[in-house]
C-alpha positions as CSV (number, residue, x, y, z in Angstrom):
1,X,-39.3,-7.1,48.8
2,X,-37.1,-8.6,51.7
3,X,-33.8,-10.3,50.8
4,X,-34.2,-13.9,50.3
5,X,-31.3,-14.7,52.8
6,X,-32.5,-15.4,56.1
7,X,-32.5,-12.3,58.5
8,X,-34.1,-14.1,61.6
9,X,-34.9,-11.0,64.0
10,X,-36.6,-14.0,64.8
11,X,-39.8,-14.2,62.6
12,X,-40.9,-11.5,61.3
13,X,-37.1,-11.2,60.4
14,X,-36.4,-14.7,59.4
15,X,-38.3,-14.0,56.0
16,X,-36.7,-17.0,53.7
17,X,-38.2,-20.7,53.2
18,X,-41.6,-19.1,52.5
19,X,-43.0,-16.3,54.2
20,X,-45.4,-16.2,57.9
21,X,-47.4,-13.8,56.2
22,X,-48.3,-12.8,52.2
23,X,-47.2,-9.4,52.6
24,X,-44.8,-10.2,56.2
25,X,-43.1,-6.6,55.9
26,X,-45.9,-4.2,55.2
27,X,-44.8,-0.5,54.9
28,X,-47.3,0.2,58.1
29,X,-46.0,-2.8,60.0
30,X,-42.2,-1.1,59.0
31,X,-42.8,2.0,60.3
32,X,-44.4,1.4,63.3
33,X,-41.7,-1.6,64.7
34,X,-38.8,0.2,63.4
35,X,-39.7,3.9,64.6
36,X,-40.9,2.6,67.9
37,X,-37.5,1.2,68.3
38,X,-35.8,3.9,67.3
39,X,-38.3,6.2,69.3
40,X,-37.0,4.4,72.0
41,X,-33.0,4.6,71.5
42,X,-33.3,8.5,71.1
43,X,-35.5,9.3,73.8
44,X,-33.2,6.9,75.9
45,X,-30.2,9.1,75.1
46,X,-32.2,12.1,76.1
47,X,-33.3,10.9,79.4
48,X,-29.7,9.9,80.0
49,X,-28.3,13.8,79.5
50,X,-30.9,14.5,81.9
51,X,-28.6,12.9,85.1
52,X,-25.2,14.9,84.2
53,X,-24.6,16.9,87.4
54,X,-24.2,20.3,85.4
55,X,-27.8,19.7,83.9
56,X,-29.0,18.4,87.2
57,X,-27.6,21.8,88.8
58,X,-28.7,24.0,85.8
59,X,-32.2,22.7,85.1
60,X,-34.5,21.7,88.1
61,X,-37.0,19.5,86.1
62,X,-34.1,17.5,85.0
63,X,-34.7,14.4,86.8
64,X,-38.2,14.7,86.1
65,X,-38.1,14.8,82.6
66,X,-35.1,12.1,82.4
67,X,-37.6,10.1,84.0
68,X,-40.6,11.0,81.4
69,X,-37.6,10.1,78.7
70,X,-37.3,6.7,80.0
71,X,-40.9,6.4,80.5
72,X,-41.8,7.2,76.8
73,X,-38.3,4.9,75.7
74,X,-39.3,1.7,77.5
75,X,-42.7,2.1,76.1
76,X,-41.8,2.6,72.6
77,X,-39.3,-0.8,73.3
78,X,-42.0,-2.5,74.5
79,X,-44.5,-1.6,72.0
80,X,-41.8,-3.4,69.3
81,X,-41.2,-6.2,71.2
82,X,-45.0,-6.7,71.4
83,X,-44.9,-6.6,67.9
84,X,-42.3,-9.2,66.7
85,X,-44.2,-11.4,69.0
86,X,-47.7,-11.1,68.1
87,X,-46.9,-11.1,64.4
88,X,-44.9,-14.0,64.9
89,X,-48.2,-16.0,66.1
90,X,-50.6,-14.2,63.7
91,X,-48.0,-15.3,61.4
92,X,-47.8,-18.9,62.7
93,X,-51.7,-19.4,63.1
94,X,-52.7,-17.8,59.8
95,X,-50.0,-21.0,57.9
96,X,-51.8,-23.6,60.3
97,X,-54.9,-22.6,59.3
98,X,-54.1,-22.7,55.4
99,X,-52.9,-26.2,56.2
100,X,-55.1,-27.7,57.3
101,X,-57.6,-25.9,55.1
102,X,-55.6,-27.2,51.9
103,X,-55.0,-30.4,53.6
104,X,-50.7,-29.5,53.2
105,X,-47.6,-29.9,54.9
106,X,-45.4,-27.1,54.7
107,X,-41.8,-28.1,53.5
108,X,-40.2,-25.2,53.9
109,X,-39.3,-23.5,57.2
110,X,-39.2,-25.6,59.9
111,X,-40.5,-23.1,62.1
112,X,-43.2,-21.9,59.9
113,X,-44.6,-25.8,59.8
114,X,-47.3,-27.4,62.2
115,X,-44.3,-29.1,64.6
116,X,-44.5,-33.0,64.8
117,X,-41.5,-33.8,66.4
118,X,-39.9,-32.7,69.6
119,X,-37.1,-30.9,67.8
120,X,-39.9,-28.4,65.8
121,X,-41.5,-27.7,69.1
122,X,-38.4,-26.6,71.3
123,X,-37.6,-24.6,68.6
124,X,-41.0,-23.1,69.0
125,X,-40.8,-22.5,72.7
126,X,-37.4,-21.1,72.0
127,X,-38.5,-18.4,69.9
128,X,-40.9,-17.6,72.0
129,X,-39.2,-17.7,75.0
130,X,-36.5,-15.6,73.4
131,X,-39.6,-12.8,72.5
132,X,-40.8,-12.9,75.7
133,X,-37.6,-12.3,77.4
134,X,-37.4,-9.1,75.4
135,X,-40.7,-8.0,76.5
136,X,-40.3,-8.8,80.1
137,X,-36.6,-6.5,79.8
138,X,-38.7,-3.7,78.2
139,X,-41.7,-4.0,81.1
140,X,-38.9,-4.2,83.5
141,X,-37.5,-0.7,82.1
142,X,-40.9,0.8,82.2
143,X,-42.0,-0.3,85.8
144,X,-38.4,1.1,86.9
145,X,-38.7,4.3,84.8
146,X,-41.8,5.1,86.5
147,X,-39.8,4.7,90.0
148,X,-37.1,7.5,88.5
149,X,-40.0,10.3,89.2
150,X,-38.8,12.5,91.7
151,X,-41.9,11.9,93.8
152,X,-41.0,8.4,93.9
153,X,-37.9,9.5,95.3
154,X,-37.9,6.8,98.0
155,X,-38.4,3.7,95.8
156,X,-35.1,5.0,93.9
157,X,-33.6,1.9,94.8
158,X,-36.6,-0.2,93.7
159,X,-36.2,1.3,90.2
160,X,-32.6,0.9,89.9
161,X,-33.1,-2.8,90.8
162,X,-35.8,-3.2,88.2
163,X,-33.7,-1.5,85.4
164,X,-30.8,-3.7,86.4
165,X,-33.1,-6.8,86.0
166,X,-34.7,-5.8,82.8
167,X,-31.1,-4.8,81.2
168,X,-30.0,-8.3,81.7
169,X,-32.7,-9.8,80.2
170,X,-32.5,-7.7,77.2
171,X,-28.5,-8.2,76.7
172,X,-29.5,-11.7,77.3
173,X,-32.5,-12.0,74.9
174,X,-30.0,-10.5,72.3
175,X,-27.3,-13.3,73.2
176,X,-29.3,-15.9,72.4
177,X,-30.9,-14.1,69.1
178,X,-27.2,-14.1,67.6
179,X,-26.8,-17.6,69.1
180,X,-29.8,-18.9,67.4
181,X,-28.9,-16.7,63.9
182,X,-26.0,-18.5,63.9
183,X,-27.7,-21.8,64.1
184,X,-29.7,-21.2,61.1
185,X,-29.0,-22.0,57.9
186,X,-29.6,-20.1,54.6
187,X,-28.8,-23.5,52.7
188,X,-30.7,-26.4,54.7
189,X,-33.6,-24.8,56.8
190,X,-33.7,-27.9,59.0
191,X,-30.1,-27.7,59.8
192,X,-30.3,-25.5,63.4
193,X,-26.6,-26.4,64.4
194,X,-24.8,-23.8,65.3
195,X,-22.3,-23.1,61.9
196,X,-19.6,-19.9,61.5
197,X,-20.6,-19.4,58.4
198,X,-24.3,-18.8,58.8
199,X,-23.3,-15.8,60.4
200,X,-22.4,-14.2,57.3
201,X,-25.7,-14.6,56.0
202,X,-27.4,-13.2,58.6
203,X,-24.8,-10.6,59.3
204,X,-27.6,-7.4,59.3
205,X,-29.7,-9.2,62.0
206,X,-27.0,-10.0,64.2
207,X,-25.0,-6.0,63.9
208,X,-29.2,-5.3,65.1
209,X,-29.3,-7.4,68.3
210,X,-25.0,-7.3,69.1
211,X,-25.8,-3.1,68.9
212,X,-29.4,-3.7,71.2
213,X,-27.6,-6.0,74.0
214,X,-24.6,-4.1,73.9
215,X,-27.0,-1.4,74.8
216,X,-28.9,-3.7,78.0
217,X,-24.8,-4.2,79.2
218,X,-24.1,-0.4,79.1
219,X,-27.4,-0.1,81.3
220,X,-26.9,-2.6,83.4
221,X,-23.4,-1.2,84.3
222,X,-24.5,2.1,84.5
223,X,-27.4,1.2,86.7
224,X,-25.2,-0.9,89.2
225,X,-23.4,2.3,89.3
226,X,-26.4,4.6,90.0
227,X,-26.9,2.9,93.3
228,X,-26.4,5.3,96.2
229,X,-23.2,3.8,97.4
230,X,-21.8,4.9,93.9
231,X,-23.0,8.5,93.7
232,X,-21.9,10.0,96.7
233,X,-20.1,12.5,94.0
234,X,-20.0,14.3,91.2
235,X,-17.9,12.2,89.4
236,X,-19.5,8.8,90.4
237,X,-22.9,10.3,88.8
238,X,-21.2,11.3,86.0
239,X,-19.9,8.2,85.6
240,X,-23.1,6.5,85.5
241,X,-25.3,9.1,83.3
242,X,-22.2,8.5,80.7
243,X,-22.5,4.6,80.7
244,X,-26.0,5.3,80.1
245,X,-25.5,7.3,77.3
246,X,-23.4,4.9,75.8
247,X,-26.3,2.5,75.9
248,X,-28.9,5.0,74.5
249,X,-26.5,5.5,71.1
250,X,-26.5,1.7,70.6
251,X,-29.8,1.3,71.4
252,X,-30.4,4.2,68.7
253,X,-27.6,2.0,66.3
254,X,-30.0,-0.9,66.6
255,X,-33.1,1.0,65.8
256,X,-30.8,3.3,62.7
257,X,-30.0,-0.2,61.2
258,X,-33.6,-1.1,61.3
259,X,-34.6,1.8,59.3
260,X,-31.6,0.9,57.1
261,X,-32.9,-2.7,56.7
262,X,-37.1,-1.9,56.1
263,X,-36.6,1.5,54.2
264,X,-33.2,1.4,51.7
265,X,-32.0,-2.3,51.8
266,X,-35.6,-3.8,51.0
267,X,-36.4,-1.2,48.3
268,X,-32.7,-2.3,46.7
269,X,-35.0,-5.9,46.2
């Protein structure tokens, strides 16, 4: 059972005030959003070993299968993302229809409820806003992942640009997922001001997206540093394949704390 503080990842993670679905963290549903992510951090770290210059110069299929890495990585990211977000409207859909089938209000989460004011439906479009801005970083990564293949070797620059684009949308997707965990309260659900102490009780989800957007900066810096002007040598491509791998262990932190959260910290419920 999931803990009763709320964990907003946004929804299916914020799971207090009553729940989107009956059974909102199914062990199926678990293990395919939190191995997917981690899928994704892992095989990031591998395709970013792939551009050291002494595996470059000892393996020839190095940038070829760094590419494939990223390939499979962004793909497992963005099958996640695609997750959160679709169960987040199954989730919203399935509680409208109850309502109006048992003629209720929901008084519990105010996101969960059918929004009648203004403030219930920004918060709506924020959330989903704030999902779709980590699925357009994730298709971002993949379009620019496919451009890494060597036989895409003159659209290199194309692909950098894309992976620059899609890491800032993921470090800022994250941003405002702490932002917004910050602004919601285990105590008052309708209070969404922005309070220290709310922090604390959503401490898990926020180490989960401070880890995933400290992973979109490393990439974005590495990636700004992949450009051609920056790799005339050795030590400038080093450089960039080891700022990479710095964002494929956080990445991989991210999806280790997910596995944490669904697998040992739920069954402690």
């Amino acid at each position: 059972m999931m803990s009763n503080n709320v964990n907003e990842r946004d929804i299916p993670a914020e799971d207090s005030h009553g729940n989107l679905l009956e059974a909102p963290y199914s062990i199926i549903w678990r293990i395919l959003h939190g191995i997917s992510y981690l899928i994704g951090g892992l095989t990031f770290i591998c395709g970013s070993s792939m551009y050291f210059t002494k595996v470059i110069a000892e393996y020839n299929q190095a940038l070829n299968a760094g590419a494939w890495f990223y390939i499979v990585g962004s793909a497992a990211f963005l099958i996640a993302d695609l997750q959160d977000w679709f169960y987040y409207r199954i989730g919203l859909c399935i509680i409208s229809k109850r309502q109006k089938e048992n003629n209720t209000v929901s008084n519990t989460n105010h996101v969960d409820k059918e929004p009648k004011t203004c403030s219930d439906r920004y918060r709506r479009i924020q959330i989903d806003l704030n999902y779709l801005g980590s699925i357009l970083g994730s298709i971002l990564y993949l379009a620019g992942s496919v451009l890494f293949l060597p036989k895409f070797s003159d659209d290199i620059i194309a692909g950098d640009v894309l992976f620059i684009t899609g890491s800032a949308a993921i470090y800022l997707s994250e941003a405002w997922k702490i932002y917004r965990l910050a602004c919601t309260s285990a105590v008052d659900p309708n209070d969404t001001h922005f309070h220290f102490q709310n922090i604390r009780h959503n401490l898990q989800a926020i180490f989960i997206s401070f880890f995933a957007g400290l992973g979109g900066v490393f990439y974005f810096v590495g990636t700004i540093l992949f450009l051609p002007q920056y790799t005339s040598t050795d030590f400038g491509e080093n450089r960039a394949a080891a700022l990479f791998l710095c964002g494929g262990i956080f990445f991989s932190l991210a999806g280790l704390l997910l596995q944490y959260r669904y697998f040992c910290r739920c069954n402690r419920k």
